[in-house]
Residue frames as qw, qx, qy, qz and C-alpha x, y, z in Angstrom:
[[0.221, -0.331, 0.890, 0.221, -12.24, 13.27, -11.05],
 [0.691, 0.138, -0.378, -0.600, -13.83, 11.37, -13.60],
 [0.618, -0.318, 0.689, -0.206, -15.20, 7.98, -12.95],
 [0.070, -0.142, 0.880, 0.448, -14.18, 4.77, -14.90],
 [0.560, 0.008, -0.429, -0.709, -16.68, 2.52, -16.39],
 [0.912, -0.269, -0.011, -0.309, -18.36, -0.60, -15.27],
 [0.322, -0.596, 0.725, -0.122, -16.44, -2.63, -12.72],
 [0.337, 0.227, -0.904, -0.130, -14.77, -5.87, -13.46],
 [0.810, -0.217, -0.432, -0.331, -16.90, -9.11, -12.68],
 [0.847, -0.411, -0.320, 0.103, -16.67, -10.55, -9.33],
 [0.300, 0.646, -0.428, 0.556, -14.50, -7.97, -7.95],
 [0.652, -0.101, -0.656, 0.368, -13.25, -8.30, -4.28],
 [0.053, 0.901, 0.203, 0.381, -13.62, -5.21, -3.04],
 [0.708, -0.153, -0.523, 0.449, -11.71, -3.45, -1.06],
 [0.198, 0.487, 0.471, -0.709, -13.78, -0.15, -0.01],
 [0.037, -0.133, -0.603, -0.786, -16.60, 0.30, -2.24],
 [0.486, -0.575, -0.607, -0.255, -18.77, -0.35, 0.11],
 [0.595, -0.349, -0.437, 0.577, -17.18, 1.90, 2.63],
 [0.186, -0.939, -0.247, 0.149, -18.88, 5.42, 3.94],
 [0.310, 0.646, -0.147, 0.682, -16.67, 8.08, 3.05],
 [0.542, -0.408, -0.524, 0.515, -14.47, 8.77, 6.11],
 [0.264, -0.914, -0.299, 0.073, -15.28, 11.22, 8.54],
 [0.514, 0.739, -0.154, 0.407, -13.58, 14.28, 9.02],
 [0.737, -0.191, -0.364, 0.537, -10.61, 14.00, 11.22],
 [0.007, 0.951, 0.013, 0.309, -9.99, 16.66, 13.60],
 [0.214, 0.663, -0.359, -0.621, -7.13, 17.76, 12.78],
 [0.874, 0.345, -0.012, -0.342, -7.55, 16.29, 9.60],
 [0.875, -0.195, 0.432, 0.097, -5.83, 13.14, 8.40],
 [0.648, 0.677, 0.255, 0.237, -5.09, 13.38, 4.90],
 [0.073, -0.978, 0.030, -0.192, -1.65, 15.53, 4.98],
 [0.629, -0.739, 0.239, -0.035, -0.17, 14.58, 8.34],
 [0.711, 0.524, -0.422, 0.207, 3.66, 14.02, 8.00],
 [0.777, -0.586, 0.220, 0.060, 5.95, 12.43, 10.96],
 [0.653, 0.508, -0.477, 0.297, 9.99, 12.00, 10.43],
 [0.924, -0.370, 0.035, -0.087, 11.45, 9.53, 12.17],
 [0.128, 0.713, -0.686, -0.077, 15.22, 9.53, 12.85],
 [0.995, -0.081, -0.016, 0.049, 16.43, 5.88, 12.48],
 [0.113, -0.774, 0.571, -0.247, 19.64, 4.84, 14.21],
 [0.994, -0.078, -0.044, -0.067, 21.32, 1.38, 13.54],
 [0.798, -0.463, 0.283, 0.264, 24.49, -0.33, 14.15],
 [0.616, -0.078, 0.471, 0.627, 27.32, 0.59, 11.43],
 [0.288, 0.501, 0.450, 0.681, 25.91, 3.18, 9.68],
 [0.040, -0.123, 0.072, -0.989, 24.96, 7.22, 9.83],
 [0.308, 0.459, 0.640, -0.533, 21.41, 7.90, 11.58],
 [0.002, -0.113, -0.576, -0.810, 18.89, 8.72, 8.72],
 [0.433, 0.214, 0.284, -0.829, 15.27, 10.02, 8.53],
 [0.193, 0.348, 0.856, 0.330, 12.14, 8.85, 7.29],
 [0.307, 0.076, -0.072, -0.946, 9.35, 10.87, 6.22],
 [0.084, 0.481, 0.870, 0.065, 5.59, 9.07, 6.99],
 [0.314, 0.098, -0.141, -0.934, 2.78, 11.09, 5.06],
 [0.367, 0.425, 0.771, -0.300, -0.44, 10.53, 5.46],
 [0.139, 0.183, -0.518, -0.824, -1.83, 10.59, 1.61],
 [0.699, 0.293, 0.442, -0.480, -5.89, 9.75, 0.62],
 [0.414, 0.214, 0.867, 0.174, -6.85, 6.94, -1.97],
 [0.524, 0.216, -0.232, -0.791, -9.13, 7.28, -4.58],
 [0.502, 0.283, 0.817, -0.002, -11.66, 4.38, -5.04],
 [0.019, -0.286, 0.573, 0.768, -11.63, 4.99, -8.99],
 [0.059, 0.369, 0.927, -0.024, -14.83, 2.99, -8.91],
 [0.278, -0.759, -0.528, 0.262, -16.79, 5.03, -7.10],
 [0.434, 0.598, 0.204, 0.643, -14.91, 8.39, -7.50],
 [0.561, -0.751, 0.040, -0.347, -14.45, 9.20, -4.17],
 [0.058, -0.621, 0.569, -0.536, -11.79, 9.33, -1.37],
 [0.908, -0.272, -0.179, -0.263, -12.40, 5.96, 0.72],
 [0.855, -0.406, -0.037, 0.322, -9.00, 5.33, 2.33],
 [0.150, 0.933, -0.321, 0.054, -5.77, 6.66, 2.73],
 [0.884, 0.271, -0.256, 0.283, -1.89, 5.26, 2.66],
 [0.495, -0.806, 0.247, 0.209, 0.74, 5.68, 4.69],
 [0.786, 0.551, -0.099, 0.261, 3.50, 6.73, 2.45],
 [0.742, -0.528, 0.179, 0.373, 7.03, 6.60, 3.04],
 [0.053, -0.724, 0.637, 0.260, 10.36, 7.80, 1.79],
 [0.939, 0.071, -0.335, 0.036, 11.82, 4.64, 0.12],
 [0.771, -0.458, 0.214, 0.388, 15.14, 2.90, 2.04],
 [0.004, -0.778, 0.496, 0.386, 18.45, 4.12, 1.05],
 [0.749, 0.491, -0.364, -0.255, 19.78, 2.33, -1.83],
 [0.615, 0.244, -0.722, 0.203, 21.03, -1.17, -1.45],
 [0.303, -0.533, 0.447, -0.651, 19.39, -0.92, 1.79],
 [0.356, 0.025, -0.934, 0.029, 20.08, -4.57, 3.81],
 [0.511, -0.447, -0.696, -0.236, 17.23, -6.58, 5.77],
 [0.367, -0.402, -0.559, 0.626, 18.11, -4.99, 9.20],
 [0.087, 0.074, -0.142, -0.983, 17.67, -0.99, 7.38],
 [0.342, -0.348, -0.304, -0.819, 14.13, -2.09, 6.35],
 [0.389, -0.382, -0.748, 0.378, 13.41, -3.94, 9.21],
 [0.254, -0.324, -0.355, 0.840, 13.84, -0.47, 10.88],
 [0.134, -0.014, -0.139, -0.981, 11.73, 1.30, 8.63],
 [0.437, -0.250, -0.846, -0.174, 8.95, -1.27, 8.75],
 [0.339, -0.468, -0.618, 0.532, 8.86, -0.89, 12.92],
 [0.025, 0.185, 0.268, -0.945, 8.38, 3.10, 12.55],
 [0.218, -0.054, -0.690, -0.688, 5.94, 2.32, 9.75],
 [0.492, -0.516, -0.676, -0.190, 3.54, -0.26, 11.75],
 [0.189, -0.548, -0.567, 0.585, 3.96, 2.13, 15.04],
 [0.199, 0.316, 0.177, -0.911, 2.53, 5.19, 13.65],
 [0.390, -0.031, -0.772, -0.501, 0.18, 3.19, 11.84],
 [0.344, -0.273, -0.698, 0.566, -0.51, 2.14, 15.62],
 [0.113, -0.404, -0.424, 0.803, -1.33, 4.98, 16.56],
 [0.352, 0.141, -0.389, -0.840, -3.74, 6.21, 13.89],
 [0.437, -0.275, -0.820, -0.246, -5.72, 2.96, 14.41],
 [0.297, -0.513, -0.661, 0.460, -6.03, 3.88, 18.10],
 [0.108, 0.229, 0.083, -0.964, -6.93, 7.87, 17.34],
 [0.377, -0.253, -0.615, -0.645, -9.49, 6.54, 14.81],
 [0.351, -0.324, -0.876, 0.065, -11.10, 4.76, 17.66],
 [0.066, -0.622, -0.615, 0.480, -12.26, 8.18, 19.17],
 [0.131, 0.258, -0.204, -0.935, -12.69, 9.91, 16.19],
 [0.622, 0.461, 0.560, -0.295, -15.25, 7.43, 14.74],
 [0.403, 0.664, -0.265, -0.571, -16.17, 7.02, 11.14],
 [0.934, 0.307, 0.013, 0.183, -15.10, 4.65, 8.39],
 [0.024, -0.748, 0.631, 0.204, -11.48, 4.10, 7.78],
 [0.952, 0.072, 0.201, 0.222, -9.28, 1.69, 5.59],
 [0.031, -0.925, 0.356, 0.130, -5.87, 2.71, 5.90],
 [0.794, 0.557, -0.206, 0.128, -3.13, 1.12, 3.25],
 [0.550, -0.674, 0.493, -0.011, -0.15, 0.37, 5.45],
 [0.615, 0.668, -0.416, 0.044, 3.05, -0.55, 3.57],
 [0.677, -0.589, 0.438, -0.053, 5.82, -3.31, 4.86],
 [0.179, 0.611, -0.740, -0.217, 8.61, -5.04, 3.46],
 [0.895, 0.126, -0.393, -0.169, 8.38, -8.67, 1.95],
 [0.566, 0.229, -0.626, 0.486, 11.75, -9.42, 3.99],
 [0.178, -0.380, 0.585, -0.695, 10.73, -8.32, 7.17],
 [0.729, -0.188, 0.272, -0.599, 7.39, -10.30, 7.48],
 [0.843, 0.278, -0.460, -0.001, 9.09, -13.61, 5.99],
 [0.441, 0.317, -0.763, 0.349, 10.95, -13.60, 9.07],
 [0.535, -0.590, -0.604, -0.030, 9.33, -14.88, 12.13],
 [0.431, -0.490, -0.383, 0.654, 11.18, -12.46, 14.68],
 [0.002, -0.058, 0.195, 0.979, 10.80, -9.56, 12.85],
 [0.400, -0.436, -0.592, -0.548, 6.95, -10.51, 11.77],
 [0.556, -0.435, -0.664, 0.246, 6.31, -11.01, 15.65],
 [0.218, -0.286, -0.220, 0.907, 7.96, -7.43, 16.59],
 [0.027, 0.165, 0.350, 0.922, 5.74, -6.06, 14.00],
 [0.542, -0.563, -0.459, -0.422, 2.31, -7.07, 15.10],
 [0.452, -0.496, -0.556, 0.492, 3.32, -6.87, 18.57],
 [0.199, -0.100, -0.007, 0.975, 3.05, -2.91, 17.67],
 [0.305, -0.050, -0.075, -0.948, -0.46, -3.33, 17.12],
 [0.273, -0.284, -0.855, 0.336, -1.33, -5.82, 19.71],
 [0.119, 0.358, 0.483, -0.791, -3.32, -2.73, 21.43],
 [0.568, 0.398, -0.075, -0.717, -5.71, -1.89, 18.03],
 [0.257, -0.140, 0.844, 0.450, -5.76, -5.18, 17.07],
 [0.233, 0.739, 0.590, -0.226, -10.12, -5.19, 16.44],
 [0.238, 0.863, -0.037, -0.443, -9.45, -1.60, 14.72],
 [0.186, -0.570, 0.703, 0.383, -6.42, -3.66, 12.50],
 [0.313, 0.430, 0.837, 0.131, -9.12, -6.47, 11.12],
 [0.248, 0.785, 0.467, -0.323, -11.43, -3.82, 10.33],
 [0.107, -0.915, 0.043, 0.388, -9.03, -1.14, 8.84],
 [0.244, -0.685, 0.594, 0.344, -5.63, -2.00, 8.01],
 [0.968, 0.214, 0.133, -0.009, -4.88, -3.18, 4.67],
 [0.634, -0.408, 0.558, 0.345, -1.03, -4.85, 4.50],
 [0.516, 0.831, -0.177, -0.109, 0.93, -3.74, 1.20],
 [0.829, -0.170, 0.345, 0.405, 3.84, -6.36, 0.81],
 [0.323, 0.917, -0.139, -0.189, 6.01, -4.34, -0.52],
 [0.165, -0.626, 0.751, 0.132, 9.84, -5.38, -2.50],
 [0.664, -0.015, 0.746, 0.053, 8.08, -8.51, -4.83],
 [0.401, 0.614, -0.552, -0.397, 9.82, -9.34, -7.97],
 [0.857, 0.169, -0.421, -0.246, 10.56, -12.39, -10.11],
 [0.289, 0.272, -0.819, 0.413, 13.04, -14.07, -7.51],
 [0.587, -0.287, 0.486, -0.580, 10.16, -14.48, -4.64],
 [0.018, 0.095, -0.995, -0.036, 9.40, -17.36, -3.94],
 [0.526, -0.412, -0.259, -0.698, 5.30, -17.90, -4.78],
 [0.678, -0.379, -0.621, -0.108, 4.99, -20.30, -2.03],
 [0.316, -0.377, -0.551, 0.674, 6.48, -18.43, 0.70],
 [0.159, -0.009, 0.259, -0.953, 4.79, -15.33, -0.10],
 [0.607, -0.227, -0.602, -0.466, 1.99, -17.48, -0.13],
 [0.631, -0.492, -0.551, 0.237, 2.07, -18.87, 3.46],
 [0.223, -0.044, -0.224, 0.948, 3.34, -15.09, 4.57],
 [0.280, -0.260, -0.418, -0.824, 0.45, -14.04, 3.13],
 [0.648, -0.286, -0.698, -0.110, -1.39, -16.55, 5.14],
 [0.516, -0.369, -0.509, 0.582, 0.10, -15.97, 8.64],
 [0.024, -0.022, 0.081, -0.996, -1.00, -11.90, 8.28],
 [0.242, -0.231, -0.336, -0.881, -4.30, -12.27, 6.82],
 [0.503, -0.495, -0.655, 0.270, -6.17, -12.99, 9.98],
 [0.374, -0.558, -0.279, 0.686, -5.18, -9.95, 11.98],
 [0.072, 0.458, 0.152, -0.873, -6.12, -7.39, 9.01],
 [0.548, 0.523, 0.270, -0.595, -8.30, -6.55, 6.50],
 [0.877, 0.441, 0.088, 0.170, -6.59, -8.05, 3.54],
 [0.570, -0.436, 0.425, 0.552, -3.26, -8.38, 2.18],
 [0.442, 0.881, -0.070, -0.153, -2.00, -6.41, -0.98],
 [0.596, -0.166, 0.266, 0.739, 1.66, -6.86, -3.03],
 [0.295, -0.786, 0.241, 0.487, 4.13, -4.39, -4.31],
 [0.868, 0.005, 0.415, 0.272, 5.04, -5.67, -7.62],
 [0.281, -0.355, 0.530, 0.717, 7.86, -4.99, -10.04],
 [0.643, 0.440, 0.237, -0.579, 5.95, -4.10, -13.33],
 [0.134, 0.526, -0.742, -0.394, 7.06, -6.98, -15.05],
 [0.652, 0.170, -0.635, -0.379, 5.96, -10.27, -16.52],
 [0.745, -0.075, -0.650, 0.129, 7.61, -12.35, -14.55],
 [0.106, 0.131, -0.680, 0.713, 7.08, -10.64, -11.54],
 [0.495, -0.121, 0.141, -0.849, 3.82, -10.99, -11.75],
 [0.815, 0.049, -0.499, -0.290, 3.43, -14.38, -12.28],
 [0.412, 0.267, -0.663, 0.566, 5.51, -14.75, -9.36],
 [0.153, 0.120, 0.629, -0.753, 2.40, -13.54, -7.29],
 [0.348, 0.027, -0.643, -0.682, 0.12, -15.12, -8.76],
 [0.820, -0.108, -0.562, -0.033, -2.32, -17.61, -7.22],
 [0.340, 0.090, -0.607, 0.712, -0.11, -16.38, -3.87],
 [0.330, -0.562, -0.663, 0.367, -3.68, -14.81, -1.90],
 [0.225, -0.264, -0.169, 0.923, -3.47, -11.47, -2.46],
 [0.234, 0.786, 0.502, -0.276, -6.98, -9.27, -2.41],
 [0.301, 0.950, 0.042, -0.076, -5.11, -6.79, -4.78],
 [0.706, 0.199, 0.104, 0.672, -1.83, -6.16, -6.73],
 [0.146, -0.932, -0.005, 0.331, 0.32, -2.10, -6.38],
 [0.679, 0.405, 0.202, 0.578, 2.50, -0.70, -8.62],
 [0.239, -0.684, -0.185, 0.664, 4.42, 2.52, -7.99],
 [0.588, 0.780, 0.214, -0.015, 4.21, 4.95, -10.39],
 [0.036, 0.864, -0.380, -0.330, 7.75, 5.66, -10.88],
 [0.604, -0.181, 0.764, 0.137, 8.43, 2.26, -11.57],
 [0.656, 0.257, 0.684, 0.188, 6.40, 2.80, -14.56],
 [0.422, -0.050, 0.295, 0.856, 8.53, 5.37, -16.32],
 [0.203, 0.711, 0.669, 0.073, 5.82, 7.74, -16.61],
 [0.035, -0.780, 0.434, 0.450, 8.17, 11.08, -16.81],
 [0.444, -0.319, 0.635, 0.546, 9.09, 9.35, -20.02],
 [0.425, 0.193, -0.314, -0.827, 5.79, 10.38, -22.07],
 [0.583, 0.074, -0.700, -0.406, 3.06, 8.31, -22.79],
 [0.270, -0.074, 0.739, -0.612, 2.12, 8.24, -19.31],
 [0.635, -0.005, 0.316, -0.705, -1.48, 6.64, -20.06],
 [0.813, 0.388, -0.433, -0.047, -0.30, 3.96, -22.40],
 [0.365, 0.159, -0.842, 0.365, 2.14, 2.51, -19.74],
 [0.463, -0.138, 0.466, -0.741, -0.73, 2.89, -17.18],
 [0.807, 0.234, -0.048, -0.540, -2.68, 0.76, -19.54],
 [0.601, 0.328, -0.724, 0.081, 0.11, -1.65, -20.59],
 [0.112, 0.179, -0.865, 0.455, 0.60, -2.78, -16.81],
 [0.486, 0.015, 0.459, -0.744, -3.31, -2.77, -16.06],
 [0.810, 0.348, -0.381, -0.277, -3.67, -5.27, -19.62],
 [0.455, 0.411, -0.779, 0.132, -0.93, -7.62, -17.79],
 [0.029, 0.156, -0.743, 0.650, -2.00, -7.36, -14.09],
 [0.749, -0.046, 0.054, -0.659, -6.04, -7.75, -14.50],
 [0.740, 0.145, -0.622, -0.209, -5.28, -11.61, -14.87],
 [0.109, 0.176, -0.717, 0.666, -3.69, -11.46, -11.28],
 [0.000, 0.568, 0.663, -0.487, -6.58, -9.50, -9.53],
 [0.022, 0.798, 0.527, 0.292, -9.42, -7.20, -10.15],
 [0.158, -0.974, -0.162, 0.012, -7.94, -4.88, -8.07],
 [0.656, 0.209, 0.055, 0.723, -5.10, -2.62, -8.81],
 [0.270, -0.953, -0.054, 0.128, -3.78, 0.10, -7.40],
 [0.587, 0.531, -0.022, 0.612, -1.10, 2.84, -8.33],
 [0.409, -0.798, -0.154, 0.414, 0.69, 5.21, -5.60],
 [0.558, -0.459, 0.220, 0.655, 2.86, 7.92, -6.08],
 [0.504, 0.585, 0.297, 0.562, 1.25, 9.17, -9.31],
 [0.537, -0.153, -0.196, 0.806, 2.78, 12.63, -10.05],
 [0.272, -0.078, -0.047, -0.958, -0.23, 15.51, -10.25],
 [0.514, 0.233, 0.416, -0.713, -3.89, 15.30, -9.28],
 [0.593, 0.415, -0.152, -0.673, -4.62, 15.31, -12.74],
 [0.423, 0.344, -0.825, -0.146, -3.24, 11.81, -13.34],
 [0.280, -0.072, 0.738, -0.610, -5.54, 10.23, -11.41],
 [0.602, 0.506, 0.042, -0.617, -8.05, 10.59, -14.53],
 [0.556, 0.499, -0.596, -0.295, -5.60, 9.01, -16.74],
 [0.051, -0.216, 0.960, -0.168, -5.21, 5.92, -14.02],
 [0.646, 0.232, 0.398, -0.608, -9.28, 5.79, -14.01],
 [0.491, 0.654, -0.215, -0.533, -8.86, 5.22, -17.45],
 [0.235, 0.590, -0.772, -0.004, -6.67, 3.17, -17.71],
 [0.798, -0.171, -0.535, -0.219, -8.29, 0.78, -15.79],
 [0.284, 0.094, -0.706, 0.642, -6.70, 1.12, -12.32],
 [0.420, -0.635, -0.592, -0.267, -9.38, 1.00, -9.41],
 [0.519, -0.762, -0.228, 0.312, -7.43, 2.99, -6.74],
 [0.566, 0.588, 0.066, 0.573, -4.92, 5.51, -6.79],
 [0.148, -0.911, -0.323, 0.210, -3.19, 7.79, -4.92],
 [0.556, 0.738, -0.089, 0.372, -0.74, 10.85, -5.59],
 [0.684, 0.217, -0.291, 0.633, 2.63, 11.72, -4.42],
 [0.383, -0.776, -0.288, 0.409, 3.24, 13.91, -1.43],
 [0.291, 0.921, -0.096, 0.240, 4.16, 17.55, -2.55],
 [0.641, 0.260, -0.281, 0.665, 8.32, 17.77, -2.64]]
């Protein structure tokens, strides 16, 4: 992978300064888990959690990895991601607590749903699920608000923000790649801004030019920016480029 150029002023970091992790035995980087979920009114359905590695574009080097997910079924309501949330932060759980006798560095990217952690009973179930690693959750775990567009409100995810970032390593958002969804999380606390890559029509040509357009809008936010879900290896180069400092790529279909 090629590596970008000189890093923005006063970045935050959020591993650059973190040892390439050790190698998991069996290895991390891969590992896939499907979860049946089973709620009131509606057909069980699966998820699919993959364990996918980061790039620190910086640095040009593997430094953390994501728990990626299926998305929710379409038009899926606050109880559906609830549920996907809960499988989310427990095998997330459990990776914090294997890490603890595998050793090594780790900073593992750990997706959740704006609506679930805005609500206090639902935010409470969640971290009770990693009550047992909490120490390995400061250290480790960075929180990917995920589902924020122009309609949030900045000040609650601003005090959401608030009530998480204690208990892990920093908080991250999810945003819509738009204008006004980014201004919308502005100013709101967050150590770093995400963007999926389908969101930003990059099967429509001119993948490195919309990489760039959203990294020209979203550097005013934060220094750090990150892109999941791109769709080959080889795009990974064109997010360096582009200016994106993390990155990771799509689980093979």
């Amino acid at each position: 992978m090629t590596k970008p150029g000189a890093p923005h002023a006063a970045i935050d970091d959020l591993s650059d300064h973190q040892p390439p992790p050790a190698d998991w035995r069996p290895p991390l980087a891969g590992r896939t888990s499907v979860v049946e979920l089973a709620l009131p009114k509606r057909e069980p359905f699966d998820i699919t959690l993959t364990v996918v590695p980061v790039w620190n574009l910086r640095r040009g080097l593997i430094t953390a990895f994501l728990v990626e997910r299926a998305e929710a079924p379409e038009g899926a309501e606050a109880a559906e991601l609830e549920a996907i949330d809960m499988a989310t932060f427990a095998y997330a759980s459990t990776l914090l607590d294997e890490h603890a006798s595998q050793g090594g560095g780790l900073t593992l990217h750990v997706p959740v749903s704006f609506s679930s952690l805005a609500v206090q009973h639902t935010r409470v179930r969640l971290l009770k699920l990693t009550e047992s690693v909490r120490e390995a959750m400061r250290a480790s775990m960075l929180i990917e608000v995920c589902g924020l567009h122009a309609g949030v409100p900045p000040s609650r995810l601003l005090e959401v923000a608030g009530l998480v970032r204690s208990l892990c390593a920093g908080v991250l958002g999810r945003v819509r790649p738009t204008r006004p969804a980014l201004a919308a999380v502005k100013a709101c606390g967050l150590r770093g801004l995400v963007v999926e890559a389908p969101l930003l029509g990059l099967s429509q040509g001119d993948a490195p030019a919309r990489m760039k357009a959203f990294v020209i809008a979203a550097q005013a936010v934060s220094p750090n920016l990150i892109v999941h879900g791109l769709p080959a290896p080889t795009a990974v180069d064109d997010a360096a480029i582009a200016g994106f400092t993390h990155a990771s790529v799509a689980p093979a279909a």
